[in-house]
C-alpha positions in Angstrom: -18.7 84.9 -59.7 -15.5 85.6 -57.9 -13.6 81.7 -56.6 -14.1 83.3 -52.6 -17.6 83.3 -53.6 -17.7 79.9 -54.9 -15.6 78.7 -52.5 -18.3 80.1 -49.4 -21.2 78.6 -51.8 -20.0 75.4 -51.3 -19.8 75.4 -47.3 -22.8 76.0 -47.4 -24.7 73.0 -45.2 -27.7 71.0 -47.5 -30.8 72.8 -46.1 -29.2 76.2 -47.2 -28.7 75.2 -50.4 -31.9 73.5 -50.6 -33.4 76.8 -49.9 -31.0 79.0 -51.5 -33.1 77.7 -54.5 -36.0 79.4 -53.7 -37.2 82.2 -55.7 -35.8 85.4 -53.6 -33.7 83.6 -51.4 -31.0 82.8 -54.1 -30.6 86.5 -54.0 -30.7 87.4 -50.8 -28.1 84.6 -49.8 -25.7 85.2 -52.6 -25.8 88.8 -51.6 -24.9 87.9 -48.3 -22.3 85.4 -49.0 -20.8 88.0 -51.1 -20.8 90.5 -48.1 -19.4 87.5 -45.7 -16.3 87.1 -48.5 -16.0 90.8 -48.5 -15.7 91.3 -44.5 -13.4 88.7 -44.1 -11.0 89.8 -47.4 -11.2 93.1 -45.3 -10.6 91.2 -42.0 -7.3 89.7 -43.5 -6.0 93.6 -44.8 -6.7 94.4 -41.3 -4.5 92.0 -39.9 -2.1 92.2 -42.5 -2.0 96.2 -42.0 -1.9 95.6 -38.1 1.4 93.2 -38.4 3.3 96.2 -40.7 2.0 99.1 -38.4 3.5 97.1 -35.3 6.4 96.3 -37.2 6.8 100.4 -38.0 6.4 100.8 -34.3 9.2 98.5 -33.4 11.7 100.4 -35.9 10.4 104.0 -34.7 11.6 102.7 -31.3 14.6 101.4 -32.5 16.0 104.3 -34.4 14.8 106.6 -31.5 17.0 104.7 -28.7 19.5 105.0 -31.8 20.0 108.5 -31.4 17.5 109.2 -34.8 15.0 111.6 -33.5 15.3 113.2 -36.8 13.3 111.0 -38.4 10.5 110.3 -35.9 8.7 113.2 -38.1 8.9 111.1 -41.3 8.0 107.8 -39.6 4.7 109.2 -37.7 4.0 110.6 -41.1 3.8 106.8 -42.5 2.2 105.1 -39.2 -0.7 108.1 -39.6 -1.5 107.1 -43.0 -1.7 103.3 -42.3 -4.1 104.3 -39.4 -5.7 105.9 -41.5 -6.0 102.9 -44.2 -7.1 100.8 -41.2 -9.6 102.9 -40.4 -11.1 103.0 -43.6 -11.0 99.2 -44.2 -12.6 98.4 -41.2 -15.2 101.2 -41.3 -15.9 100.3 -45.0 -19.5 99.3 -45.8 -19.9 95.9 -47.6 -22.5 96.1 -49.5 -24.9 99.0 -48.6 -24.8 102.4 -50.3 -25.2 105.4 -47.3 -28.7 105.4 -45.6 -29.3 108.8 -47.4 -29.5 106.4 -50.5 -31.8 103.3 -50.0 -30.8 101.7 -53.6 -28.8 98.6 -52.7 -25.5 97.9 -54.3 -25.8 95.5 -56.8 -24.3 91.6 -57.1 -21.9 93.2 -59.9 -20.8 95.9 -57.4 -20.3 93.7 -54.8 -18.1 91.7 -56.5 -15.9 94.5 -57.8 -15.4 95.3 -54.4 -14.2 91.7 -53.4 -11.6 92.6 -56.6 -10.9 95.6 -54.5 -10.1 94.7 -51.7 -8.1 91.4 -52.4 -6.3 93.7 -54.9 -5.6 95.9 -51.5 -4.5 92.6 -49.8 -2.1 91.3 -52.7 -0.1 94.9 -52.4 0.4 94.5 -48.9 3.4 92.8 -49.3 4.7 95.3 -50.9 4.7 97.7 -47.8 5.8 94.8 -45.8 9.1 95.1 -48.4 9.5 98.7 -48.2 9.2 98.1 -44.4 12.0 95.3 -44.1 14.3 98.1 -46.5 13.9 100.6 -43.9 14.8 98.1 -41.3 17.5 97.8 -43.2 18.7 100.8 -44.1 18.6 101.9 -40.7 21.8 100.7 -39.6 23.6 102.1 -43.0 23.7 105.9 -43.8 21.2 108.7 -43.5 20.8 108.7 -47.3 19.3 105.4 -47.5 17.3 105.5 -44.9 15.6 108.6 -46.2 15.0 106.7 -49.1 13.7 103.7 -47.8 11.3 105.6 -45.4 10.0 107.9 -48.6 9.6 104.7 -50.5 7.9 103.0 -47.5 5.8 106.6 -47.2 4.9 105.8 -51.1 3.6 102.3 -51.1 1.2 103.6 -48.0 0.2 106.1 -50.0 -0.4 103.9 -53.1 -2.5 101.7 -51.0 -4.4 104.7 -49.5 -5.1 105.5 -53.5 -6.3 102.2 -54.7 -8.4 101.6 -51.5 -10.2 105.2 -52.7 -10.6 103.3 -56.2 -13.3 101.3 -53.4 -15.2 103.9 -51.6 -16.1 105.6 -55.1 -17.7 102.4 -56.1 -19.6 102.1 -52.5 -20.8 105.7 -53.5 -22.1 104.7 -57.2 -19.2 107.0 -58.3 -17.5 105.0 -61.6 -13.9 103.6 -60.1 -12.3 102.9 -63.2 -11.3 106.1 -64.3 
């Protein structure tokens, strides 16, 4: 069992636990303590997500009162996709398959997508960096700004890749290929 799972176990007040020992209610309550730690891994991506989208908005504003209306294609391009990641993590399901299929997703399942998504959260930081570079390189030359937004346009996109890693296990499709 993941630590965020242990972790919510353990807040657990003494009548829960009492009858989280009764025979189906272990289940259904680690299952749903799985499902809290899930929505609030996801509710910290969001945020985390939110803060570099805001920060992109600042910069695009920036380098357009700058005179860089050049590159308002290239920036729109990255804020889309980290809508788009937003989007996703907030619309993702934690812990049902689709209502066309009424198997549940299974404790092991769950759990892989906790790994998921605090996998998503650790590489945040990472577009945070490539976002700070751009600030950066916005008041050097052209050249480096391109760069820094393409590298800024690939961590977004890496992000956008490993959170699909996700959806294919919420769909019983096998996510480590």
């Amino acid at each position: 069992m993941s630590q965020p799972t242990e972790k919510a176990k353990q807040a657990m007040g003494s009548i829960e636990r009492v009858l989280s020992q009764l025979p189906g209610i272990r289940e259904y309550k680690e299952r749903e303590i799985r499902r809290e730690v899930d929505k609030r891994i996801r509710q910290e991506v969001m945020d985390a997500l939110e803060h570099v989208r805001a920060g992109l908005s600042d910069l695009q504003r920036d380098v357009l009162a700058a005179g860089g209306i050049q590159w308002m294609d290239d920036i729109e391009r990255i804020q889309s996709r980290l809508v788009l990641l937003s989007d996703k993590v907030r619309s993702a399901a934690y812990g049902y398959r689709p209502l066309f299929d009424l198997e549940r997703i299974r404790e092991a399942e769950l759990e892989r997508l906790i790994a998921f998504d605090k996998e998503i959260l650790q590489r945040v930081p990472e577009v945070e960096a490539g976002l700070e570079r751009a600030k950066a390189a916005a008041t050097q030359s052209a050249e480096a700004f391109g760069k820094a937004l393409q590298e800024l346009h690939q961590a977004v996109t890496a992000l956008l890749d490993a959170y699909a890693k996700r959806e294919r296990v919420v769909h019983g499709e096998d996510a480590e290929q």
